[in-house]
C-alpha positions in Angstrom: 81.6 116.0 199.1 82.0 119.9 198.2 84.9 121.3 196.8 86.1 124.4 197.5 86.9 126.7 195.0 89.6 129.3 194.9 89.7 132.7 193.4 93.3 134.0 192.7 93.5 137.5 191.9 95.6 137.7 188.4 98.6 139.4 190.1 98.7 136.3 192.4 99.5 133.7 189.9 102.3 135.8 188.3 104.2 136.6 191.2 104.2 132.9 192.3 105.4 132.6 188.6 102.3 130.4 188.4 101.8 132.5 184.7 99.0 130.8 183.5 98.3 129.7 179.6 95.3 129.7 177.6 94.5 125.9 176.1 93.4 126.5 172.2 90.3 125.1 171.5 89.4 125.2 175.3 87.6 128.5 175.7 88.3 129.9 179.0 90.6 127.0 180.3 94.1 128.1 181.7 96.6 125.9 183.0 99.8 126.3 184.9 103.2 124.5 184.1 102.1 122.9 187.9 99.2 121.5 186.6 96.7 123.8 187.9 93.4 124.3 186.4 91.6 127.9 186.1 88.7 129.7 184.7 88.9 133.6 184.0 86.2 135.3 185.8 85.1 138.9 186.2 84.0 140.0 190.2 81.1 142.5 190.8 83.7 145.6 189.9 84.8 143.8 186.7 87.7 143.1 187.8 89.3 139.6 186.5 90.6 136.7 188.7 91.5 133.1 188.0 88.8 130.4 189.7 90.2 127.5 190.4 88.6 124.3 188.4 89.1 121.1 191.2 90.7 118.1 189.5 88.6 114.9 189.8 91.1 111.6 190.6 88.3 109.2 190.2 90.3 107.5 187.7 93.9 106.2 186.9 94.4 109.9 185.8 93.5 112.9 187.0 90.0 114.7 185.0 88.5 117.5 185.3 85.5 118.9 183.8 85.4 121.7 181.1 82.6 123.5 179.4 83.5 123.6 175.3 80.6 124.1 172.8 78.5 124.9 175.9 78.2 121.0 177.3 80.9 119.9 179.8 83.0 117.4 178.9 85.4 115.5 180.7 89.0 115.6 180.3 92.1 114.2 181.1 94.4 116.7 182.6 97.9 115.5 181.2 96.1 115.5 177.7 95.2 119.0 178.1 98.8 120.1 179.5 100.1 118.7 176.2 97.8 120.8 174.4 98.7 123.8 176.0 102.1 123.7 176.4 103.7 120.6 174.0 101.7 121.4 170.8 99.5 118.2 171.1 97.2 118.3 168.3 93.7 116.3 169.7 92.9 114.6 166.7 96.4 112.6 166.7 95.9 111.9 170.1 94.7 108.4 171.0 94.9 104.5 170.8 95.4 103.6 167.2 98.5 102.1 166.4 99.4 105.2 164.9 98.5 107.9 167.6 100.3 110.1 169.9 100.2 109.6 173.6 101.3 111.5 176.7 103.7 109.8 179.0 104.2 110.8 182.7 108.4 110.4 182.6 107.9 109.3 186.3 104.7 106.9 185.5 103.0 108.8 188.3 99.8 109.2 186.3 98.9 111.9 189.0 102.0 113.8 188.6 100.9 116.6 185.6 103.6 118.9 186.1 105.1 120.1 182.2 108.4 118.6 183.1 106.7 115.5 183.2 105.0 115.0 180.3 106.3 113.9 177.2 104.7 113.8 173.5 105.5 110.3 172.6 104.1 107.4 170.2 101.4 104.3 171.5 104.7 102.1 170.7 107.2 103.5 172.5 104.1 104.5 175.4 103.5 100.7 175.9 107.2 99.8 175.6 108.1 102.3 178.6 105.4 101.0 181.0 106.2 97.3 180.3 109.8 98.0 181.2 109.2 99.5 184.2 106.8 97.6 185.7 103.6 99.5 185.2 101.4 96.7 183.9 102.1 94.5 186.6 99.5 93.0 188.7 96.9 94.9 186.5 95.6 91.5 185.1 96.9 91.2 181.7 97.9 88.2 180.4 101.4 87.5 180.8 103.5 85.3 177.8 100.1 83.9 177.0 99.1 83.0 180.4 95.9 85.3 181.7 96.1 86.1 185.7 93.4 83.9 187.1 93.7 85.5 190.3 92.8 89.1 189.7 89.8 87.7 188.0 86.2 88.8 188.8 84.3 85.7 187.2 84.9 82.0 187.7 84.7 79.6 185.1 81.1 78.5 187.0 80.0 82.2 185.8 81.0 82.0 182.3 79.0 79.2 182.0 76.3 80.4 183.9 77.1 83.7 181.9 76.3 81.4 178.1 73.3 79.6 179.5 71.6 83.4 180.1 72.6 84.4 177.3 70.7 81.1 175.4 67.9 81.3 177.6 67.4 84.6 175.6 68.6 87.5 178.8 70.0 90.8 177.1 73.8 91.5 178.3 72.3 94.4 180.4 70.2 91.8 182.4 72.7 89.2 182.4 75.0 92.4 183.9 72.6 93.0 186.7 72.6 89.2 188.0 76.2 89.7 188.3 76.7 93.1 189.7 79.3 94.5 186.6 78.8 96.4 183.5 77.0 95.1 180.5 80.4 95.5 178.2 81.7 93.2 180.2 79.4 90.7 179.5 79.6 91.3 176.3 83.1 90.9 176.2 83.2 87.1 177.8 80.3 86.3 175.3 82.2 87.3 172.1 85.2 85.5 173.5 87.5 88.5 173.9 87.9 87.9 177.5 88.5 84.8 179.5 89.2 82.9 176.3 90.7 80.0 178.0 87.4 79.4 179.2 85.4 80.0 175.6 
């Protein structure tokens, strides 16, 4: 799949009162209060424009790639809104008890629009989506009880999963006979998953 990029000329973006801000720490990484991603480029007649960065949703948020220290690194694009427009210091950011989160108000998690996001703590994070429904059928267990039916692995393959692992396989092999990631395996063997069945 190709994505097409767009060049906006700078005059563009401010008429459409797109104005967009330079994210500290980011290099050359602007975003718009809509959520729009852009690079400052020079044309042939050094000229400057805004290319449009595309915004990969092959996760449960929106990413997109951005090069800092001269690698590219993925990012998550409400985390970098925050950071441009909210004050979001990175190194607070995160899933310690005691981090800072971003919350999508709407808990559209591909909704990145400023109005939407809110600087907030894990706690109160978790204590939003549990009261309105976002961890719902996503398999957790439920007063105690785990969801059996969203399962991937039966309690046949946890036991065929221990007897691998005795007969002396590596997690990455053990993986391969059952088509998912070794950390998963891992997981079932150190019994912090499917518990009920350890």
């Amino acid at each position: 799949m190709s994505v097409q990029l767009r060049r906006v000329k700078l005059g563009n973006l401010f008429m459409n009162k797109m104005n967009p801000k330079l994210v500290p720490g980011f290099g050359n990484l602007y975003l718009t209060e809509e959520g729009k991603a852009f690079e400052k480029q020079l044309d042939p007649d050094n000229q400057e424009y805004f290319q449009e960065i595309p915004i990969r949703s092959t996760s449960v948020y929106d990413r997109l790639s951005v090069l800092v220290d001269g690698k590219r690194k993925r990012f998550n694009l409400h985390v970098l809104m925050a950071v441009a427009f909210l004050g979001l210091d990175l190194r607070s950011h995160g899933t310690s008890n005691f981090s800072l989160q971003v919350d999508h108000k709407d808990n559209d998690k591909r909704n990145n629009r400023l109005d939407n996001l809110e600087i907030v703590t894990k706690q109160t994070n978790l204590t939003r989506a549990w009261k309105t429904g976002c961890y719902k059928n996503n398999g957790f267990a439920s007063k105690g009880k785990p969801k059996k039916s969203l399962r991937k692995f039966s309690s046949e393959d946890v036991a065929q999963i221990k007897a691998l692992k005795e007969a002396g396989l590596s997690y990455r092999k053990i993986a391969e006979k059952f088509d998912c990631n070794h950390g998963a395996i891992y997981q079932i063997l150190k019994g912090y998953t499917y518990q009920d069945l350890n």
